[in-house]
N, C-alpha and C positions, 0 to 999 in steps of 0.2 A: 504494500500500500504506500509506503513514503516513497520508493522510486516512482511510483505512479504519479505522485502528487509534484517531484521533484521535475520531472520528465514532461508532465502535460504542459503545454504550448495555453497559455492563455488569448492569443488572440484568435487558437481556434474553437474556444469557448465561446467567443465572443461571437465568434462568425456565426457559428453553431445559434447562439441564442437571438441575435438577428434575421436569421429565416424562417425562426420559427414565429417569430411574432409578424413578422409578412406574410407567411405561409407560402414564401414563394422565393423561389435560388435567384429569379432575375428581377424581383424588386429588394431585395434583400442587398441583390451588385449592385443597384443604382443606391441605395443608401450606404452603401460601405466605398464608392466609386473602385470601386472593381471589377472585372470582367465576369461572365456568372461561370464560363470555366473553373475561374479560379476559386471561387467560393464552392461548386462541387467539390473541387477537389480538397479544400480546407474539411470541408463535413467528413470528405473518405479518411485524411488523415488521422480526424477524432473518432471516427467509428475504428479506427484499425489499432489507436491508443486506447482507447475503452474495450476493444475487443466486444464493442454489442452493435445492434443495429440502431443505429438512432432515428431515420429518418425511413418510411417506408413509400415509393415511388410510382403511381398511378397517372402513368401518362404526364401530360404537364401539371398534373398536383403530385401533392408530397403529403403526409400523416406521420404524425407524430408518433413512434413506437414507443411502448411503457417505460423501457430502460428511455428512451429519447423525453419524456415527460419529465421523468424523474430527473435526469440531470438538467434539464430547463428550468425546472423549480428551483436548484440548489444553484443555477449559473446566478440564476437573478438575485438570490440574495449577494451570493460572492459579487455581483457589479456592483449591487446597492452597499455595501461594505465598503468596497472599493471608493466608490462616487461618494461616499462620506470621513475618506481618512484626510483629506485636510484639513478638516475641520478640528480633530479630535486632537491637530497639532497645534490650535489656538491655546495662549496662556488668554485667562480672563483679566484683563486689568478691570481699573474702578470702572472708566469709562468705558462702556458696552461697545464693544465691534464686531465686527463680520460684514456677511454679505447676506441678505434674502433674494431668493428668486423663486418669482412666482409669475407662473404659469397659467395663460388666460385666453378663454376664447374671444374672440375680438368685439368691441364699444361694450364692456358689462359695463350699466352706468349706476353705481349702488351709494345713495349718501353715506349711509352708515359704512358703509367700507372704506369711502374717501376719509371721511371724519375719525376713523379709525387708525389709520394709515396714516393720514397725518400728525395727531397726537405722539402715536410712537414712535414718529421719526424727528417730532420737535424735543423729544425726552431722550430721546438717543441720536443726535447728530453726526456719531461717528459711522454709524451703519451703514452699508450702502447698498441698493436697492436695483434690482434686474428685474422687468417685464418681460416675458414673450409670448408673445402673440401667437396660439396656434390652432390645431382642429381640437371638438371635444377628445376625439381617440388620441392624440398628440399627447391634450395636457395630463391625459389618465396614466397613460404609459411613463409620462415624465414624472409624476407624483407618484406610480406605483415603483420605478429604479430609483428615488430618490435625488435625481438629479432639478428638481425645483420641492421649494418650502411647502408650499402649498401651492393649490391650483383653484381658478375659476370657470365652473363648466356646466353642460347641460345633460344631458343623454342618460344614462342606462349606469349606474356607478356602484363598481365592483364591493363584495360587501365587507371586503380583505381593506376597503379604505374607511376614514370617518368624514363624515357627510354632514354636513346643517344647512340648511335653505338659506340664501342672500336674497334673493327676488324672485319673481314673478312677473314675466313680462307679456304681453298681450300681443299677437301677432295680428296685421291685418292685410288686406289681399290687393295689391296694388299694379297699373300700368303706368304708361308714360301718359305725357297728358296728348302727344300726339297719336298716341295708338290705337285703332279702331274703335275701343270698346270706350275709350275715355268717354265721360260725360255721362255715359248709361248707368244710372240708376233703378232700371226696372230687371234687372236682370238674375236669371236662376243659376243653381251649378250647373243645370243643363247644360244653360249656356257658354260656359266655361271649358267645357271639357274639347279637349281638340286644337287648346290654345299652347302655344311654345312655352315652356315654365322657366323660370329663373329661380335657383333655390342654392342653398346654403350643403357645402361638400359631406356634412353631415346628415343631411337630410333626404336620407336614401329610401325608397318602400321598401321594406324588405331587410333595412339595414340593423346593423348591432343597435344605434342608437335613437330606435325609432319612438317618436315622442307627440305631442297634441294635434303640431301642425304637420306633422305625414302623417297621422291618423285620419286628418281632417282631410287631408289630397287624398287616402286610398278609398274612404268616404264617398265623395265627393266624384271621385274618378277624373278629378283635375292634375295637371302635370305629368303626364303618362310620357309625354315629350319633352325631356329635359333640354333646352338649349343651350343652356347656361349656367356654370355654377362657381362661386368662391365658396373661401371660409371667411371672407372679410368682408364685412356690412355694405360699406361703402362703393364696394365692386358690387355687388349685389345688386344694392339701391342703382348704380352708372348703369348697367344692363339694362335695368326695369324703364329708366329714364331716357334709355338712349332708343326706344322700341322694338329688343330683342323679345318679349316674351313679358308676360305676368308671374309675381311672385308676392312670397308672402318677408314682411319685414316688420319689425318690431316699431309696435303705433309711436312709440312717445320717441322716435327717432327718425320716422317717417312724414310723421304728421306736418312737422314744419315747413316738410320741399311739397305736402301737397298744399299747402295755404300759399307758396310763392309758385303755383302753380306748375310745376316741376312734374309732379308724380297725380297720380287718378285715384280715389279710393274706391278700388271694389267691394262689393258684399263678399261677404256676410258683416251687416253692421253690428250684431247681436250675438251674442255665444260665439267670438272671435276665438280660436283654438289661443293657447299659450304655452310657455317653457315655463319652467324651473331653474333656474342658477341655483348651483351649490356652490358652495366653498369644501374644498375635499384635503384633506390629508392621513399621510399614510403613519399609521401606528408603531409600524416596526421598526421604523427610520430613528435613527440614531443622528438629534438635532443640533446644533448649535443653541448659546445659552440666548442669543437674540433670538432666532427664528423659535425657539419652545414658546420665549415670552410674546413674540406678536402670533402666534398658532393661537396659541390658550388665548387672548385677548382676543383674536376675530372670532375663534369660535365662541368664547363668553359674549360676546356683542351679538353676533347674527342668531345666538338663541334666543338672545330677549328683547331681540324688535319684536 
């Protein structure tokens, strides 16, 4: 066993645990910028070191073998370890430092988290603070390896993380104001269905992180034609505006470019679907003595809005 441990190649752990969360050798090369050659052949090196089958091969998919599960479980903590030893080399002086990063699907627009956020960085000045911007499945994967403090996100949230609601936000169903339908107010889903969709990279029928407003499209049998999609509002809204297609955008971000006459409101005026924002972090994570105290503070706050 310690020649095994002495001997295993960590970056074809890495490789190894990278495919499997893409389920695939040749998105797994574009995220590693590697050739998918080369990443097969990293996977054969680790199955020929482990001596098991990790990966089992059906055509262009791949399945995860039990021995392959079982060391995917135990890669992820070994990264998340890993992705938290500089921290563990911080001395705490009086004055609080580090770094938070936190991880956020793009415009969450929450007072109580500004006002939060704020406080703790007026009390603690030395801190310093990292945003990124990314999809729900992004920020889940980053708060479940440990490589961001905590995350802000919508979708379907694994139950291995801790979770408390930040908001609630109300989506509603918008064109351009040059786009055919603009100006119609009498209108049903009927009438809707067969139209180009603009929707958000997350908001898949069918998908892992299916939530009010894909309930409300598979409902509806609106957006069956995807045109168009980001994970960032603003691209979203440009699409909708520019008369690619109809989609759905969150009212209290929308509503302004429809009063400067930019965007169209379609129905549904009434029972508009909506999201959930959480604020998510991962328990097992081994924190920084900043990031423990703004975690515990956002989540003591967003429980008792």
């Amino acid at each position: 066993m310690s020649d095994f441990a002495r001997n295993l190649d960590w970056n074809l752990l890495y490789t190894f645990m990278v495919v499997v969360q893409n389920d695939s050798m040749t998105k797994a090369a574009e995220e590693l910028l590697r050739s998918q050659p080369a990443v097969s052949l990293a996977v054969k090196r680790l199955e020929q070191s482990t001596g098991k089958r990790l990966l089992i091969r059906k055509g262009n998919r791949i399945a995860v073998s039990p021995a392959g599960q079982a060391l995917y479980e135990q890669a992820t903590e070994i990264y998340s370890a890993i992705s938290r030893l500089p921290l563990t080399f911080e001395k705490a002086p009086r004055a609080l430092t580090g770094k938070i990063r936190i991880a956020s699907i793009d415009h969450v627009e929450s007072s109580v988290f500004n006002q939060r956020l704020a406080r703790f960085f007026c009390e603690y000045p030395s801190v310093e603070l990292e945003i990124l911007v990314a999809t729900t499945a992004e920020v889940i994967r980053m708060v479940e390896l440990g490589s961001a403090t905590f995350g802000l996100c919508d979708g379907v949230i694994p139950q291995s993380l801790n979770s408390t609601t930040l908001l609630d936000e109300r989506f509603g169903l918008y064109c351009g104001s040059d786009y055919h339908l603009a100006g119609r107010t009498d209108l049903a889903a009927i009438d809707l269905r067969g139209e180009p969709f603009i929707g958000f990279t997350a908001d898949v029928l069918g998908g892992s992180h299916m939530g009010d407003v894909t309930a409300f499209r598979a409902r509806a049998s609106i957006g069956q034609y995807v045109r168009g999609q980001s994970s960032h509002v603003n691209e979203v809204r440009r699409m909708i505006e520019c008369g690619l297609g109809i989609g759905f955008l969150p009212v209290h971000l929308a509503d302004p470019y429809a009063e400067k006459g930019d965007l169209f409101r379609l129905p549904p005026y009434e029972n508009e679907p909506s999201a959930t924002v959480f604020l998510i972090a991962n328990p097992a994570v081994s924190l920084s003595e900043a990031e423990q105290i703004l975690v515990e503070e956002m989540q003591r706050e967003t429980a008792m809005k």
